[in-house]
N, C-alpha and C positions, 0 to 999 in steps of 0.2 A: 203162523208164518208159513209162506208157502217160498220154496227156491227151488228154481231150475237153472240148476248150475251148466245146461251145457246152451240156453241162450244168456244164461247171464245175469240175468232178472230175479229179481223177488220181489215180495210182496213182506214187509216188513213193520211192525208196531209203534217203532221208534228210531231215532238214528242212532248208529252206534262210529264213535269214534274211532278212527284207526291206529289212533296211536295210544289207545287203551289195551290193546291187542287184538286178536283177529274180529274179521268181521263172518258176516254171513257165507264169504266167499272165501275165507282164508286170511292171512296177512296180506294186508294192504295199507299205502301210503297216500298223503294228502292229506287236505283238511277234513274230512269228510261232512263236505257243506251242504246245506239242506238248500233245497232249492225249489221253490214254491211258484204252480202253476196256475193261473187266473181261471174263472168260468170259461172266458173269453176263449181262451188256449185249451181248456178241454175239452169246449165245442168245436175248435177247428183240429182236433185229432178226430172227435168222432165224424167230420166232414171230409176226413181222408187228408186230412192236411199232414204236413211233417213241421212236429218244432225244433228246433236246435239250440243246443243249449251249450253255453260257455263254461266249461270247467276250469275254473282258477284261471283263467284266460293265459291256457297254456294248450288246453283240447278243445274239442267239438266233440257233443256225442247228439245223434240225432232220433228224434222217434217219433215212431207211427205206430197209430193202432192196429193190431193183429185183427183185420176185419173177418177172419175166416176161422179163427179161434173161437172153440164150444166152450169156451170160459169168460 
């Protein structure tokens, strides 16, 4: 597992529920719903694209590849 908690991100094995108790991040609410990206979508992050993704169709969280990350 890798977390860098000050962008917010991990790199995780499995999902973990939030209402099992903490997660990666601490205590957090919601479903904690998996959410699964196509070929299609991972080719247009590495083409610089940004995907946006609906969370419990309550948020928006969006993302782009870190093109200047040594990782």
């Amino acid at each position: 597992m890798s977390v860098d908690r000050t962008r917010g991100v991990a790199i995780v094995n499995e999902v973990m529920d939030p209402m099992d108790g903490d997660t990666v991040f601490g205590q957090r609410w919601g479903s904690g719903a998996l959410v699964r990206i196509t070929a299609k979508e991972l080719n247009a992050l590495m083409e610089g694209k940004i995907i946006a993704v609906d969370v419990e169709g309550e948020s928006v969280v969006y993302l782009q590849l870190d093109a200047e990350s040594e990782d």
